[in-house]
C-alpha positions as CSV (number, residue, x, y, z in Angstrom):
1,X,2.4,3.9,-4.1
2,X,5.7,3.0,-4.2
3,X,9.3,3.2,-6.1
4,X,10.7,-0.5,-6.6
5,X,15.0,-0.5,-5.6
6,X,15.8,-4.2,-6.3
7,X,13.8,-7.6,-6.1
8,X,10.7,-8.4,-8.0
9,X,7.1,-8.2,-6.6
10,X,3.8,-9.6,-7.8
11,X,0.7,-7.7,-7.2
12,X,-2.6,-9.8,-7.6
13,X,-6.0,-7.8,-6.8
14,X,-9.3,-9.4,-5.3
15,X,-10.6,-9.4,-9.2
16,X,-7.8,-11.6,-10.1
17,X,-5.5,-8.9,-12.3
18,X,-1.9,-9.1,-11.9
19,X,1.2,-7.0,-12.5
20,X,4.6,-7.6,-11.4
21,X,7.2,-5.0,-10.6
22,X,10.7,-4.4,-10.9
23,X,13.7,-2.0,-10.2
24,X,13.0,1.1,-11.9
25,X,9.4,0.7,-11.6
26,X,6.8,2.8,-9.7
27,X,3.8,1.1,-8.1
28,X,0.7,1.8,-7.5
29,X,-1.7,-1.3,-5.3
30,X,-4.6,0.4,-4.2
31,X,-6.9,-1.5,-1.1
32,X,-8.0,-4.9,-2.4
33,X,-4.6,-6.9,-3.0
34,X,-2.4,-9.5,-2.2
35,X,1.6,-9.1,-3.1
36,X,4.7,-11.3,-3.2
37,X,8.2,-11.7,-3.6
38,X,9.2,-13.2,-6.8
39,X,12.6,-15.3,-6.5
40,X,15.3,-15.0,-3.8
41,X,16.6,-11.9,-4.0
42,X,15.1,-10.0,-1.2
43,X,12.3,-7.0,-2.6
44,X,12.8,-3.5,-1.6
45,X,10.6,-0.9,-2.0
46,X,10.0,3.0,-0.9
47,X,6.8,3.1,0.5
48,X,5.5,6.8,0.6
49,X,1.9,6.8,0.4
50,X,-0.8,4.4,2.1
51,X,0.9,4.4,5.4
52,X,-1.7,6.0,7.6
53,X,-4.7,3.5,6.8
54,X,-2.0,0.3,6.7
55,X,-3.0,-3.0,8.3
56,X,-6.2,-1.1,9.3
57,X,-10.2,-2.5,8.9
């Protein structure tokens, strides 16, 4: 979960749906997704749930 400051992200889960965020926007990517960063404008995000079970199997 996450609050979107600037940039543009897309969000593509295993099952193929995709969703792109924007400033403004609050995000939710639940386990089971790939993300990147649309255009050249670097992404930035707050990050404040997830964080304890990141990068882990």
């Amino acid at each position: 979960m996450g609050y979107v400051l600037s940039g543009r992200m897309t969000v593509k889960m295993d099952g193929g749906d995709t969703e792109q965020f924007g400033p403004g926007d609050v995000m939710i990517a639940p386990p089971g997704h790939d993300a990147w960063v649309d255009g050249d404008e670097p992404c930035v995000v707050i990050d404040w749930q997830g964080v304890a079970d990141y990068a882990k199997q």
